[in-house]
N, C-alpha and C positions, 0 to 999 in steps of 0.2 A: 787649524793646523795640527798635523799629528805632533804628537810629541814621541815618536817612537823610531829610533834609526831602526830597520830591518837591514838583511843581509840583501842584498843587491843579485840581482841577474849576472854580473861580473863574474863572482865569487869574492873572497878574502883579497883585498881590505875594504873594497868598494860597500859600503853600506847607503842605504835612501831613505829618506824621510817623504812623506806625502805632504801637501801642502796645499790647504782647502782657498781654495776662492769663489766660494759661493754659487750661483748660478746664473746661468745664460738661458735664453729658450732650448738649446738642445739639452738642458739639464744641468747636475753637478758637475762645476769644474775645480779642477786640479791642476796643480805643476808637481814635479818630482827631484829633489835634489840627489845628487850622489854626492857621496865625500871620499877620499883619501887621503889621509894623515901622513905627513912625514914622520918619517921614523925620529928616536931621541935624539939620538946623535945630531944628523940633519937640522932637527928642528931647535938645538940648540946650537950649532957652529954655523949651517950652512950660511952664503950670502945671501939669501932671502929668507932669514927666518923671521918670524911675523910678518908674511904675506901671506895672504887669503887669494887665491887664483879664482874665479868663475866664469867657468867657461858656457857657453852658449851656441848651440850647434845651428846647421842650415836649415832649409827647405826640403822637405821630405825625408829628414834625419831625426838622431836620435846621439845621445853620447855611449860611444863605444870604446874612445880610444886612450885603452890601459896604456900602452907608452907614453903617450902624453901627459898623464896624471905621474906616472914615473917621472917623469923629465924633471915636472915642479917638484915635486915630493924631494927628490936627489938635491935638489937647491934647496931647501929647508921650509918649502911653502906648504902649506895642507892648500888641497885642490877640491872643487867642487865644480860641480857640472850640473847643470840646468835643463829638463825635458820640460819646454815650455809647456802650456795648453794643448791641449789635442796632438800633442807628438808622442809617440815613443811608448813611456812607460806611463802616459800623462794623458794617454789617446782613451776614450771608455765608448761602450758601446752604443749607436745612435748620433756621434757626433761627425761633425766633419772635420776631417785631418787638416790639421795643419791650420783652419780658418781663421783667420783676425780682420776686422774692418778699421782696423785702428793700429799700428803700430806700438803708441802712446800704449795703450788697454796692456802691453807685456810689463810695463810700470808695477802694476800688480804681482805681477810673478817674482821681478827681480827684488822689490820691496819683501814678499815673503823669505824668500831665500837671503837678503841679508837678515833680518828676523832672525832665522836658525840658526848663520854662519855666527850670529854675536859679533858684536868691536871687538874683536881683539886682535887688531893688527890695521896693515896697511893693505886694501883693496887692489886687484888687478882685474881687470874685465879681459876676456879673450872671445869673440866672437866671428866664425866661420861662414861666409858666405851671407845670407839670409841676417844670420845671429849679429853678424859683423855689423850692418845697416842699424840693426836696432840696439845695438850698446851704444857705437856711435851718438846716434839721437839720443839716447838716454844720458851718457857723458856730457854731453853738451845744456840737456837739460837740467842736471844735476852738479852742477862744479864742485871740486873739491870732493865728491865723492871716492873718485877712483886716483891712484896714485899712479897708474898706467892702461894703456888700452894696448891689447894685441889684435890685429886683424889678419884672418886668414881668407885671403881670396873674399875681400868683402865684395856685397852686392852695391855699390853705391853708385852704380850707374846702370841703366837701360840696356840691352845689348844691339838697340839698333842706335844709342848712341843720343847726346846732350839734345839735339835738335830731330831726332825723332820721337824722342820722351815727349818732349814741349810738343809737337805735331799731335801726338796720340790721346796726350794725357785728355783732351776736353772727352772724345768718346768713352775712351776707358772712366771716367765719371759717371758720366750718362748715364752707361751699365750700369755701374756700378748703382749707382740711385734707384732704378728701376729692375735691376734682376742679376742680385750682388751673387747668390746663389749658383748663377746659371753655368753651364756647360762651357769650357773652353775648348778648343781641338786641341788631340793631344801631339804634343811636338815632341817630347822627348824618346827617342827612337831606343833609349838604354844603354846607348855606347858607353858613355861613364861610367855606370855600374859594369860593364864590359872591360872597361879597360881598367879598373880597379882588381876587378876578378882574377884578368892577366895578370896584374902586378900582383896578387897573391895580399894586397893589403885591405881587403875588406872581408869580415868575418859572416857568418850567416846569420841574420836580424829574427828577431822570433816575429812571426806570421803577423802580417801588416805595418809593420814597424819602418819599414822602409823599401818600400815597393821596387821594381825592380825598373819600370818608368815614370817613379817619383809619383807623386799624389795628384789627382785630379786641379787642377787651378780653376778658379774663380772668380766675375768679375769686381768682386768687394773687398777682394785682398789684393789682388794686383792694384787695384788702385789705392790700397793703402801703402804699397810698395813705394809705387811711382812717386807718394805726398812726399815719401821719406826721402827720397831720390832726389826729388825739387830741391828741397831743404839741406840736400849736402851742397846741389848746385849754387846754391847762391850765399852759402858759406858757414860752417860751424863755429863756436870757440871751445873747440875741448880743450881743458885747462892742463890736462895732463899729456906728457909724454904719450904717441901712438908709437906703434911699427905696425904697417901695413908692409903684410908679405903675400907674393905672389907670382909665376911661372912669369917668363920671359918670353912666353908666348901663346897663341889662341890658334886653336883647331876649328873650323864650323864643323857640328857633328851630324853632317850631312849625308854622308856615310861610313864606315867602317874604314878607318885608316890608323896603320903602325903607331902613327905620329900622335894619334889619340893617348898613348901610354905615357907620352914626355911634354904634354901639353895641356894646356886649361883648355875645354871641350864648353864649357859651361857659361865663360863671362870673356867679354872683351878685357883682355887684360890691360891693356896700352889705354882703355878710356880708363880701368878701373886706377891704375898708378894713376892719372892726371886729376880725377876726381879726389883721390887722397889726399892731395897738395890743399883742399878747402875743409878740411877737418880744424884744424888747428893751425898754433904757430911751431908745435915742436912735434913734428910729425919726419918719421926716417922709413923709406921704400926701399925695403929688399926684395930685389928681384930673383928667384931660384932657379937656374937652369933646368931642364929636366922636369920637372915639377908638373903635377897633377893640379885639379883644382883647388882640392884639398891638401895643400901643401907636407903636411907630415903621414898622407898615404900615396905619397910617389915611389917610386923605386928605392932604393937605398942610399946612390949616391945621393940626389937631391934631397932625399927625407934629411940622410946626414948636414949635409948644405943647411936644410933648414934649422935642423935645430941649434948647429953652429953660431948662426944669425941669431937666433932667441938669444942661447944662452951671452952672447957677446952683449948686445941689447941689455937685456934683464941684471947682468952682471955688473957691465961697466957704467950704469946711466945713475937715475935718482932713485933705484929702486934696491940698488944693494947697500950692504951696513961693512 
């Protein structure tokens, strides 16, 4: 593990550490944390101070987003953000983006990254999409780690839904055993990054960091997906407080449509709220009107919406002093 925060890709305040985790057959690998410190003040009045926030981004992403480290930092939380293995700033040359055969294997990542962060204070996990599926599992297999989970647009279910998962998952095995590497057709037509671009709330990623139709899939991750998908179906205990947030409605992005700019284009929403409800016992679903997949790069009003909800959440529950 480096012991060296450098200046960050961001700029000021965002600084990164590198964070060695030895090697796989495509070579060294690495995760990268970011940090952002609340200011004194903040970080001695606000109502979360001594919170530690880590946040954990999706599937063919990377952590970009300075408001949201704003958001904690203003409540008195110092923020961190996580480019897993092979994402982002964490991606080295030779490797496959994005790849994991195991869920569980990101254990390693978040284990380094609390490492750095140090005890001092009360934990919060926030994970996006992808990120979301795998804090979740991690929360549940860790109790008493986390003093709260936020989920943005988690992946915690299939998008053709509980009883096509169970239908698919035996093939998507198979693959997966016999040629985890192999080719998948590409389905992501770009519309997302399309209707982000519209909404003016996606910034320009440096060169492969986050493709413009998401990263090649494979069948040794998706089916590590799927195990994690099982395993929400049939029931978690995360000990802590969730909020699962997410759009009030789904777009198929089948083609080019308005409604892509005020809608989740990416996950069934309506399975993804009911799969929430088997997270835990003290689990709250906000639903966003407007709202993108990525809930705090929706247009404005919903973004606002959104963060409204957090801070109500974070503010009123077991997480503020």
């Amino acid at each position: 593990m480096s012991a060296q925060w450098v200046p960050d890709v961001l700029g000021a305040p965002f600084a990164q550490r590198t964070l060695d985790l030895g090697t796989d057959a495509e070579g060294p690998v690495v995760a990268t944390l970011v940090r952002s410190r609340a200011r004194r003040l903040a970080a001695l009045t606000g109502p979360l101070r001594g919170v530690d926030v880590l946040y954990v981004h999706g599937w063919s992403d990377y952590f970009f987003q300075v408001e949201l480290a704003r958001f904690w930092n203003g409540l008195g939380a110092d923020f961190y953000a996580l480019d897993l293995r092979k994402y982002g700033r964490s991606l080295r040359p030779g490797q496959t983006p994005g790849y994991i055969a195991a869920l569980e294997t990101y254990d390693e990542d978040i284990a380094a990254a609390r490492a750095a962060i140090g005890d001092t204070g009360r934990l919060v996990l926030m994970g996006h999409s992808t990120g979301g599926l795998t804090l979740s599992l991690w929360a549940a297999r860790h109790p008493g780690a986390a003093a709260g989970v936020v989920l943005n647009s988690p992946w915690l279910e299939l998008q053709v839904g509980g009883f096509g998962r169970q239908a698919l998952a035996p093939i998507i095995q198979a693959r997966a055993r016999f040629d985890p590497l192999g080719a998948h057709p590409e389905v992501d037509l770009g519309f997302y990054t399309r209707a982000q671009r519209e909404l003016g709330s996606l910034p320009d990623a440096p060169d492969g960091w986050r493709p413009e139709r998401g990263f090649p899939t494979h069948p040794g991750w998706l089916a590590a997906v799927v195990a994690g998908q099982a395993q929400v179906a049939a029931g978690l205990d995360v000990a802590a407080p969730v909020l699962t947030m997410l759009s009030t409605a789904w777009t198929p992005p089948m083609q080019w449509a308005p409604s892509l700019t005020s809608t989740d284009s990416v996950l069934v929403v309506d399975d993804i709220a009911r799969a929430a409800t088997r997270l835990g016992a003290d689990v709250t679903i906000a639903r966003i009107p407007g709202a993108v997949h990525d809930v705090f790069l929706s247009a404005p009003e919903p973004r606002a919406a959104a963060y409204a909800a957090l801070r109500r959440w974070a503010t009123r529950g077991a997480l503020a002093r």
